[in-house]
KOLMAR-369577 format. One record per residue (C-alpha): x, y, z; residue number from 1; residue in one letter. Coordinates in steps of 0.5 Angstrom, whole numbers, plus 500, padded with zeros to 3 digits. Example, Ala and Ser with C-alpha at 12.3 -4.5 7.8 and 13.67 -1.06 7.14 Angstrom:
2
REC  east  north   up  resi  resn
REC   525    491  516     1     A
REC   527    498  514     2     S
# end
This chain:
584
REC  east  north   up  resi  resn
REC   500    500  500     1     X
REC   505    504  501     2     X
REC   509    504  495     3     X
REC   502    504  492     4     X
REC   502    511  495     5     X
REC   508    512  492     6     X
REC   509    511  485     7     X
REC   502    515  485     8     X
REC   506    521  488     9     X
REC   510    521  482    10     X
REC   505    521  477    11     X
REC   501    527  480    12     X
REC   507    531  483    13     X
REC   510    530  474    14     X
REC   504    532  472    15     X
REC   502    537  476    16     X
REC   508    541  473    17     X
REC   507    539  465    18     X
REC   502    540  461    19     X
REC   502    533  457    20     X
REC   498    527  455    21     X
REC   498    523  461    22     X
REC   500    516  457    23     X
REC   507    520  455    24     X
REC   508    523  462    25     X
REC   507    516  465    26     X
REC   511    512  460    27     X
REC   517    517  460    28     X
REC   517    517  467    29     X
REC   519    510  467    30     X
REC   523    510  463    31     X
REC   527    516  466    32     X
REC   527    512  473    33     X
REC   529    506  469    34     X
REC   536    509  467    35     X
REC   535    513  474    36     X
REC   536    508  479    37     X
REC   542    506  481    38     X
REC   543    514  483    39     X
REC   536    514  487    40     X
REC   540    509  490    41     X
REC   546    511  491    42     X
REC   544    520  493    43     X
REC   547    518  500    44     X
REC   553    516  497    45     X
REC   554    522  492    46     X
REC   553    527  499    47     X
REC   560    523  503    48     X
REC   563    524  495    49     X
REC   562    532  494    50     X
REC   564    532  501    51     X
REC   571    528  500    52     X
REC   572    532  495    53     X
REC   571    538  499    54     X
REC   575    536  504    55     X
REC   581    533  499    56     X
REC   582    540  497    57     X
REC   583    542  503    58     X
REC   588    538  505    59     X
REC   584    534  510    60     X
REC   584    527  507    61     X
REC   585    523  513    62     X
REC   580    527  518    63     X
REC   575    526  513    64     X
REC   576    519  513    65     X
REC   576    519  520    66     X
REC   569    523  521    67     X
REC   566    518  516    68     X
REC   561    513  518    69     X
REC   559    507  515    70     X
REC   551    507  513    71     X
REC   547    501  510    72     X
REC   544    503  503    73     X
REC   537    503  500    74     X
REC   536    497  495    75     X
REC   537    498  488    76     X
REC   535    492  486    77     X
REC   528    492  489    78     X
REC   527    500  486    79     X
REC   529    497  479    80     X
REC   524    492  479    81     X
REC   518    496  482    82     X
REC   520    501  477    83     X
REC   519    495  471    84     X
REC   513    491  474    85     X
REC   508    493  468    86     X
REC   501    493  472    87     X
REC   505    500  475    88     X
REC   505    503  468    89     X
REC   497    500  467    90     X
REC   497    504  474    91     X
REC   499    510  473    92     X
REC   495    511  466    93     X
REC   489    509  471    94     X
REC   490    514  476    95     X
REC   490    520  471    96     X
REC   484    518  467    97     X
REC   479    518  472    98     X
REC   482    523  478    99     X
REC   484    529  473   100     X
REC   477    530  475   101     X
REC   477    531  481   102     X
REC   485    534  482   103     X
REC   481    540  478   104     X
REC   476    540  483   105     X
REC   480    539  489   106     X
REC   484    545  487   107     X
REC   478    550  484   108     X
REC   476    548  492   109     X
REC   482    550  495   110     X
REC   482    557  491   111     X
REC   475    558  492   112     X
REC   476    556  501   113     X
REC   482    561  501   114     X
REC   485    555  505   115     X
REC   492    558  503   116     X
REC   491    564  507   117     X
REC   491    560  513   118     X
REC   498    560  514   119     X
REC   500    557  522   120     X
REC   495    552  524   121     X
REC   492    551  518   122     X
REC   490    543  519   123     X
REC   486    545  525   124     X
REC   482    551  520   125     X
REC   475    552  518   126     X
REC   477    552  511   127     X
REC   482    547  511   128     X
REC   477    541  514   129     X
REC   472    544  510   130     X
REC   476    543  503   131     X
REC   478    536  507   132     X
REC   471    533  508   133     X
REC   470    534  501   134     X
REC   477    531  499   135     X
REC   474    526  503   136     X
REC   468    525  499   137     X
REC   471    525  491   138     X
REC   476    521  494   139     X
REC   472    516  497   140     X
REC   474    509  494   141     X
REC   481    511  493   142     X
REC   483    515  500   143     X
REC   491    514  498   144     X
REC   490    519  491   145     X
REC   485    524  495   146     X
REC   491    524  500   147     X
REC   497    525  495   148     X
REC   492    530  491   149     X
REC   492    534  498   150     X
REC   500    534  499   151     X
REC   500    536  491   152     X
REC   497    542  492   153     X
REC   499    544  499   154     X
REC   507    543  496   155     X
REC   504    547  490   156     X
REC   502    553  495   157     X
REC   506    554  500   158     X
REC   513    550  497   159     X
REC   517    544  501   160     X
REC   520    549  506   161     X
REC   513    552  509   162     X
REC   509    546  508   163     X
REC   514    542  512   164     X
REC   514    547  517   165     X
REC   506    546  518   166     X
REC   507    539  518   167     X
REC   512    540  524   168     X
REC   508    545  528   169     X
REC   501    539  526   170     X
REC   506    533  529   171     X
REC   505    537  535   172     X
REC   498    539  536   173     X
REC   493    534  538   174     X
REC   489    532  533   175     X
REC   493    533  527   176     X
REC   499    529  529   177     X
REC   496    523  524   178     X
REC   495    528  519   179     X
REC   501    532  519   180     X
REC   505    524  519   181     X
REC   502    523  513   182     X
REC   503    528  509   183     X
REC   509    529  512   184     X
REC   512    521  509   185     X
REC   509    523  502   186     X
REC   513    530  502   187     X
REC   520    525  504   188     X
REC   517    520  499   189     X
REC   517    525  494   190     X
REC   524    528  495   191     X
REC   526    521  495   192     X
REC   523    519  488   193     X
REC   526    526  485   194     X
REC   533    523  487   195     X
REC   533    529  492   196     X
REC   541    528  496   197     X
REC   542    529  503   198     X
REC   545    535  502   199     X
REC   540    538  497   200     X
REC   534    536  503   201     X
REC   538    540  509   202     X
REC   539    546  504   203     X
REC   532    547  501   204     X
REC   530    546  509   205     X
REC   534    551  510   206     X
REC   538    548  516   207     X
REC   545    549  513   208     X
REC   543    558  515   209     X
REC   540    556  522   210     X
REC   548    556  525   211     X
REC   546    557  532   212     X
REC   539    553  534   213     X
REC   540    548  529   214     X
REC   537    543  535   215     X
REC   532    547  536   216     X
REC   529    547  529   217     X
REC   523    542  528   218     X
REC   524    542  521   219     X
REC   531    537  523   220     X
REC   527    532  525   221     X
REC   524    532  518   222     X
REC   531    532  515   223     X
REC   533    526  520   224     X
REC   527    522  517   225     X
REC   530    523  510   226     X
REC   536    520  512   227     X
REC   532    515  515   228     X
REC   529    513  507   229     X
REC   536    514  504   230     X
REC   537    507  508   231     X
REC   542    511  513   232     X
REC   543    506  519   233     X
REC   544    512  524   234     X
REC   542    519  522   235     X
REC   546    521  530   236     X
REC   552    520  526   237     X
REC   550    524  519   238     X
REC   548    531  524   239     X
REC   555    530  527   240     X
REC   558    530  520   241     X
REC   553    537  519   242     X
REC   555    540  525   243     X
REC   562    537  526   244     X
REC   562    543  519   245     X
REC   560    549  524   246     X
REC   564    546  530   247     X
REC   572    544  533   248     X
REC   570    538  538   249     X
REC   571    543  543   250     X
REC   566    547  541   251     X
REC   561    542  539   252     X
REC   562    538  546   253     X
REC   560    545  549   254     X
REC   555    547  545   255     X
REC   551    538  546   256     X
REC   552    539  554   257     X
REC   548    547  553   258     X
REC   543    543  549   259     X
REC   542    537  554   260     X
REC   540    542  560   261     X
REC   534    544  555   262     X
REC   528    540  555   263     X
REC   526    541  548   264     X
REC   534    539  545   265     X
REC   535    534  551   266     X
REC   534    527  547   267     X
REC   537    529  540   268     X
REC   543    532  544   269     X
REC   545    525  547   270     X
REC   544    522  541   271     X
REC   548    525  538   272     X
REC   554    526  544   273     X
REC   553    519  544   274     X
REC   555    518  537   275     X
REC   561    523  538   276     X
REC   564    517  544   277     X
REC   562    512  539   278     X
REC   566    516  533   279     X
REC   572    517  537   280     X
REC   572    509  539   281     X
REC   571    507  532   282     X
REC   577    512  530   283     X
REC   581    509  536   284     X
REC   581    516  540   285     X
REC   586    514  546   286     X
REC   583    518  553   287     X
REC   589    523  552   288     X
REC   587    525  544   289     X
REC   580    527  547   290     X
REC   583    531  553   291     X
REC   587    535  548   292     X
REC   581    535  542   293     X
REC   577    538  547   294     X
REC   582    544  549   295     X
REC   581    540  556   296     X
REC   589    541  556   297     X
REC   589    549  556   298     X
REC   584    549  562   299     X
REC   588    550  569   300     X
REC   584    549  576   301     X
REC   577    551  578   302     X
REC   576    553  570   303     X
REC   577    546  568   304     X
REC   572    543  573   305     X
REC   567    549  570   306     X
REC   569    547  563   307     X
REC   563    543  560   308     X
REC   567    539  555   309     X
REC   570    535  562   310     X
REC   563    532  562   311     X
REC   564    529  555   312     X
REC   572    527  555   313     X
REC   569    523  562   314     X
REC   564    519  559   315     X
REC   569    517  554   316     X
REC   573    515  560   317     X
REC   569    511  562   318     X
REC   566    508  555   319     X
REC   574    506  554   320     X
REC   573    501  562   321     X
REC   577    507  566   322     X
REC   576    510  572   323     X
REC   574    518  571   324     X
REC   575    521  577   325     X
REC   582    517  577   326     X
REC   584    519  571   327     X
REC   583    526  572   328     X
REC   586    526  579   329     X
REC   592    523  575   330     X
REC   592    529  570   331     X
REC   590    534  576   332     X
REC   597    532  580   333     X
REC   600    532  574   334     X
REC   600    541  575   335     X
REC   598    540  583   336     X
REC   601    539  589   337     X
REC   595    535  594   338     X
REC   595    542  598   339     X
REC   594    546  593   340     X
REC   589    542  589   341     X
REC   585    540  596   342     X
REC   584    548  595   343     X
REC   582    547  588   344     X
REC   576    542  590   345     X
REC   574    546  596   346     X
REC   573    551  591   347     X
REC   570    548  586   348     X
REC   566    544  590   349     X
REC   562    552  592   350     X
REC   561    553  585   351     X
REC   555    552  582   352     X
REC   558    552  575   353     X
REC   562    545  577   354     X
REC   560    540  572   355     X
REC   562    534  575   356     X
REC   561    532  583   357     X
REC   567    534  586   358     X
REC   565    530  592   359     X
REC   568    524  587   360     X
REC   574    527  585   361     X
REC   575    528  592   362     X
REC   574    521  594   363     X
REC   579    519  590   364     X
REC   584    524  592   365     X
REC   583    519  599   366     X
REC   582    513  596   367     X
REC   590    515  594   368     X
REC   592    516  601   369     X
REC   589    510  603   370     X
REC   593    506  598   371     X
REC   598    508  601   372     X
REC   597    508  608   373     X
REC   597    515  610   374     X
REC   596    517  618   375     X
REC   592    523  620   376     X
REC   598    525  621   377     X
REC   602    525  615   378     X
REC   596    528  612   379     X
REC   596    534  617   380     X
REC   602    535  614   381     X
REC   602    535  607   382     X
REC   596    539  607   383     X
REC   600    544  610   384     X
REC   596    545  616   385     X
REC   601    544  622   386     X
REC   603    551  618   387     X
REC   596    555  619   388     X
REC   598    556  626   389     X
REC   591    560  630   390     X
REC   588    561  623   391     X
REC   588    553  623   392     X
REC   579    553  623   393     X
REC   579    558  618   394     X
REC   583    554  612   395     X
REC   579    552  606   396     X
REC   582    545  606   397     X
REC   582    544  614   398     X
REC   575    539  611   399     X
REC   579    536  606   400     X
REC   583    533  612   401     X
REC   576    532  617   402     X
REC   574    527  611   403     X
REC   580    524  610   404     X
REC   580    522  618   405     X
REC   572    519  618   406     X
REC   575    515  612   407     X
REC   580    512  617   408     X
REC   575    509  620   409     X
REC   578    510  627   410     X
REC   572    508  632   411     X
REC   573    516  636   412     X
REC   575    519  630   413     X
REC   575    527  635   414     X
REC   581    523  639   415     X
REC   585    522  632   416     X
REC   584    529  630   417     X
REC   585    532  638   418     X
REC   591    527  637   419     X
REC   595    530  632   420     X
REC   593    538  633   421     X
REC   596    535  640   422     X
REC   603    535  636   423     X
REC   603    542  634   424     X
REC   598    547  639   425     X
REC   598    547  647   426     X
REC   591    545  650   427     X
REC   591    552  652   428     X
REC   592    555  645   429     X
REC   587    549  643   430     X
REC   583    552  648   431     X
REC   583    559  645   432     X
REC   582    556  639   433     X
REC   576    552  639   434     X
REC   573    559  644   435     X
REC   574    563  637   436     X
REC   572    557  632   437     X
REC   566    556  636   438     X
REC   563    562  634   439     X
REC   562    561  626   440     X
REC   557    556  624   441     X
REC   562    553  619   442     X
REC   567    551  625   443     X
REC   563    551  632   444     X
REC   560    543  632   445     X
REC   567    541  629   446     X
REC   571    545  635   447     X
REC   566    543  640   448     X
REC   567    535  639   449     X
REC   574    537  639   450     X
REC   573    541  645   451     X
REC   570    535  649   452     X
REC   576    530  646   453     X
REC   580    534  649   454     X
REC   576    535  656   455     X
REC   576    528  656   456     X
REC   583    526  655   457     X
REC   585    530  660   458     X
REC   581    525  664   459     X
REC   575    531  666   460     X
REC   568    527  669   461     X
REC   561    530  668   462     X
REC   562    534  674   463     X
REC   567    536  674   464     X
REC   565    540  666   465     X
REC   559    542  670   466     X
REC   562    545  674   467     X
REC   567    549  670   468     X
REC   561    552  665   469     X
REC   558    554  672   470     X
REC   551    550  672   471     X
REC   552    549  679   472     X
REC   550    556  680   473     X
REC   544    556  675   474     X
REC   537    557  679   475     X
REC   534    550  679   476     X
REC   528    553  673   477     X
REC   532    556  669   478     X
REC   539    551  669   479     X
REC   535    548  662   480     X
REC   534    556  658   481     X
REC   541    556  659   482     X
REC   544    553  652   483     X
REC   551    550  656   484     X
REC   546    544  658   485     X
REC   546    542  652   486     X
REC   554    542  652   487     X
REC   555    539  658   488     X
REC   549    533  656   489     X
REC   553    532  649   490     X
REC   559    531  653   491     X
REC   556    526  659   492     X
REC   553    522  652   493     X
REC   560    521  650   494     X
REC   563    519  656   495     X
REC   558    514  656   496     X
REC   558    512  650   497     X
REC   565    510  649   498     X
REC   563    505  656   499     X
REC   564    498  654   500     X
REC   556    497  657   501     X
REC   553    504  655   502     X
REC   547    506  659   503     X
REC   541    507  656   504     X
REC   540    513  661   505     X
REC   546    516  664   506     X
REC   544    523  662   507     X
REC   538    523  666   508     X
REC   542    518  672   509     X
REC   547    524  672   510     X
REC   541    529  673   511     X
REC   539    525  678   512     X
REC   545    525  682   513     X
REC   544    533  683   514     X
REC   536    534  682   515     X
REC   530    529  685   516     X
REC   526    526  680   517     X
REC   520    530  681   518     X
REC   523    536  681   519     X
REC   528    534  675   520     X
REC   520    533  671   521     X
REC   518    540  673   522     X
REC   524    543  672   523     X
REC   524    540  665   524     X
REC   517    542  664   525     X
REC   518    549  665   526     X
REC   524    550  662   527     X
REC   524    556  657   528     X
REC   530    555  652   529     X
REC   531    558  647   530     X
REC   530    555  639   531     X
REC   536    552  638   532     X
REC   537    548  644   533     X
REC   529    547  644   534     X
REC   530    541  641   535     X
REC   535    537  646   536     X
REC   531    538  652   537     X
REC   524    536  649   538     X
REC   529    529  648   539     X
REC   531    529  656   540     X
REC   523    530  658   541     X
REC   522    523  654   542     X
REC   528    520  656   543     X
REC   526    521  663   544     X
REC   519    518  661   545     X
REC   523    512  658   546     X
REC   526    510  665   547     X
REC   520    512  669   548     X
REC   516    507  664   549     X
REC   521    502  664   550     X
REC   521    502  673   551     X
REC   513    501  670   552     X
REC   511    507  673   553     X
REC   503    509  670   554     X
REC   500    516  670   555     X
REC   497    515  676   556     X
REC   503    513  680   557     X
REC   506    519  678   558     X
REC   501    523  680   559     X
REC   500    521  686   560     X
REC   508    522  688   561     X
REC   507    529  685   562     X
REC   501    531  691   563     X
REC   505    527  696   564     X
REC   511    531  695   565     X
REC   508    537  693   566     X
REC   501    539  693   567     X
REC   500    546  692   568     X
REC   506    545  686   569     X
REC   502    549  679   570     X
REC   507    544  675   571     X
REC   503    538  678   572     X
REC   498    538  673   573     X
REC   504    539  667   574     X
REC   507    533  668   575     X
REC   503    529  669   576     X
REC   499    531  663   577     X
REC   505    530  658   578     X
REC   506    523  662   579     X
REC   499    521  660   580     X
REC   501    524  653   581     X
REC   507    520  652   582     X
REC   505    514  655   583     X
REC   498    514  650   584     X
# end
């Protein structure tokens, strides 16, 4: 059915343009394809010779071969015998004796409709439908030729370019997509049947002048459809060769990630990086020829990590069985000490415009040291950090270390790293720093841990750190408005927690050691503490509750105990409302 359709394109669209007996018409068309078929058949190839030659001229022989794609052609054979196949010629007589007629008609309707004054849209017209319906009606039992009837005068009208603009704008709308499918596989059938080339295709669609969105153009689709017919095997591989014409590799990859961020040139722009990885594996690229080919090479630190050519040449890293981060790891120690690239990554990794995750790159920077067995200690000293002096917690790279340390996978990484700075700082001068980074949201939980290994080293208990942060002389109700509560339960949690048997209730047993239970409640549900350690003390309430709960204490136990201590207490009736809660 669709050669059917086919063929009879050929003889309308023939003599729609010659005013000539219809059976000679027909007869030199046949014999014209007869001696056409094998140019027909090769139109793809003829497009790769015009441009070897033009790239022989240009001295470039060896990049033309190396750009060139290998693609399947269509079948000569079959064209040839379809175009000798007699009943074709019996067929095409038939079709101008007894649609002339109608095409006459068809065509005085359209004129008469003023269905060409619509331009945008047009399928979804008034006039359009109107003129359909009837085509429709003349056309009813040989629905193809009403069809080709149609797209004969649409192309007459509007010429190939416009009209596949609307077909490209219809393939989009509901309720014409069919249509414009339909008309738009007549449009390539028809090119095909006039030996149009790849070349003439793109020209005549004007996609040779649209240089900078050309992955934007809908009629690029109707040009990949063509290559399509042409019996290219991959039409990705022949858009890289047209935009390998206006682009260097580098440009090219630059321009593929900028359209991969765009929703409407995202599908196409992968398909055709991909066939960029799959041009350089064939032409046996190693991963260092496309570093260079992509300029990669010229880049120095942040401005390489920025580059959006990186993500192109990592991928290919990985297509060809390699680790990409390592890789570049390599190229980077190549120009960098540890220290200074820590910093490049501490920057980068502040910089929206990275392409790459930089938390990998850094993680091959610590599986290297790992290898190699590196200490906390030889690492503080590679990143130069033992020279930071006071300024240690305001070194960009001093988080570089801090990750380095967790990979260790020490059981008390906060005693490593006290350890080290041990070395090079007095727990006085420790002392003083931790005070100064404490102050900075960037610095604070990481010096307090520290500041708490330290207290803990020096073999100071929980009363003892109770003492020196003064919560000894809070008035009762306002000891859990006071945020240093929070730091002193931080520190009795780690002290418990690094007990051979932990107990589950130490912070509330040490608070028991210097409150009454009860008393301990009423304080906790009075308290007033600011947002940010809010928090903290709801958990210590629960806390409390869990052990109440565990001696097996009800809500009317423990509010019998609150009226036998105290029965004029206000804060009676608070916490045995939020037992009651929290026991439900």
């Amino acid at each position: 059915m669709r050669f059917y359709c086919f063929i009879l394109l050929l003889v309308l669209s023939l003599l729609s343009c010659n005013n000539a007996n219809p059976a000679a018409i027909t007869s030199s068309y046949i014999k014209a394809k007869s001696e056409a078929s094998n140019h027909v058949a090769n139109a793809h190839v003829r497009r790769h010779f015009s441009t070897h030659e033009r790239f022989v001229e240009e001295g470039n022989e060896d990049s033309f071969e190396e750009r060139t794609i290998n693609m399947k052609l269509p079948d000569a054979a079959k064209l040839q015998s379809l175009i000798n196949f007699q009943p074709l010629k019996k067929l095409a007589a038939n079709i101008q004796k007894s649609s002339s007629d109608n095409q006459k008609a068809t065509k005085e309707l359209f004129e008469s409709l003023d269905v060409g004054v619509v331009g945008s849209g047009i399928f979804q017209s008034t006039p359009y439908q109107t003129w359909a319906k009837f085509v429709t009606k003349v056309y009813k039992k040989n629905p193809e030729a009403g069809q080709a009837a149609m797209f004969s005068i649409l192309r007459d009208h509007y010429g190939d370019e416009p009209l596949a603009k609307l077909l490209a704008e219809a393939r989009r709308g509901w309720g014409t997509a069919t249509e414009a499918k339909q008309f738009e596989s007549i449009q390539l059938d028809n090119w095909l049947a006039h030996e149009k080339t790849s070349d003439e295709v793109f020209s005549l669609l004007k996609l040779n002048v649209d240089e900078d969105d050309l992955l934007k153009n809908p009629l690029l689709s109707t040009w990949m459809s063509y290559e399509k017919k042409l019996g290219t095997e991959n039409p990705n591989h022949a858009l890289l060769l047209k935009l390998r014409e206006r682009y260097d590799d580098a440009g090219l990859a630059k321009m593929l990630v900028a359209a991969k961020n765009d929703r409407s040139t995202q599908v196409i722009a992968t398909h055709v990086e991909r066939a960029q990885l799959e041009s350089w594996l064939n032409g046996k690229k190693t991963t260092e020829d496309v570093f260079k080919l992509l300029r990669l090479n010229t880049d120095t630190g942040v401005d390489l990590l920025k580059n959006p050519a990186l993500k192109i040449w990592m991928k290919y890293v990985a297509t060809s069985g390699q680790n990409a981060y390592q890789l570049l790891l390599l190229k980077l120690r190549t120009k960098y000490s540890d220290e200074q690239l820590a910093k490049i990554l501490d920057v980068a990794a502040r910089d929206s415009n990275v392409r790459i995750e930089v938390w990998k790159l850094e993680g091959a920077q610590h599986n290297d040291w790992l290898g190699g067995r590196a200490s906390a200690d030889s690492i503080f000293k590679l990143l130069k950090l033992n020279k930071e002096g006071e300024e240690l917690f305001k070194s960009p790279i001093l988080d570089t270390w801090v990750n380095y340390v967790a990979r260790l996978g020490k059981k008390n990484m906060d005693e490593t790293m006290y350890s080290v700075m041990k070395k090079y700082y007095s727990d006085e001068k420790l002392e003083e720093m931790f005070a100064k980074a404490k102050n900075s949201i960037f610095t604070r939980k990481l010096a307090s841990d520290l500041e708490q290994e330290m207290w803990r080293s020096q073999g100071k208990t929980a009363d003892d750190i109770f003492k020196f942060l003064n919560l000894d002389k809070k008035d009762a109700y306002k000891l859990f408005d006071d945020p240093k509560i929070v730091t002193w339960a931080t520190y009795v949690n780690r002290l418990n927690s690094l007990k051979k048997i932990p107990d589950d209730f130490a912070l509330i047993s040490e608070l028991e050691k210097r409150f009454d239970d009860l008393d301990l409640a009423r304080m906790l549900v009075y308290a007033h503490p600011p947002r940010e350690t809010k928090s903290a003390i709801t958990i210590m309430q629960e806390l409390q509750f869990k052990k109440w709960r565990a001696k097996g204490w009800t809500p009317t136990q423990v509010e019998s105990s609150l009226e036998k201590q105290s029965p004029d207490n206000v804060l009676n009736w608070s916490v045995r409302q939020a037992y009651k809660m929290f026991s439900e």
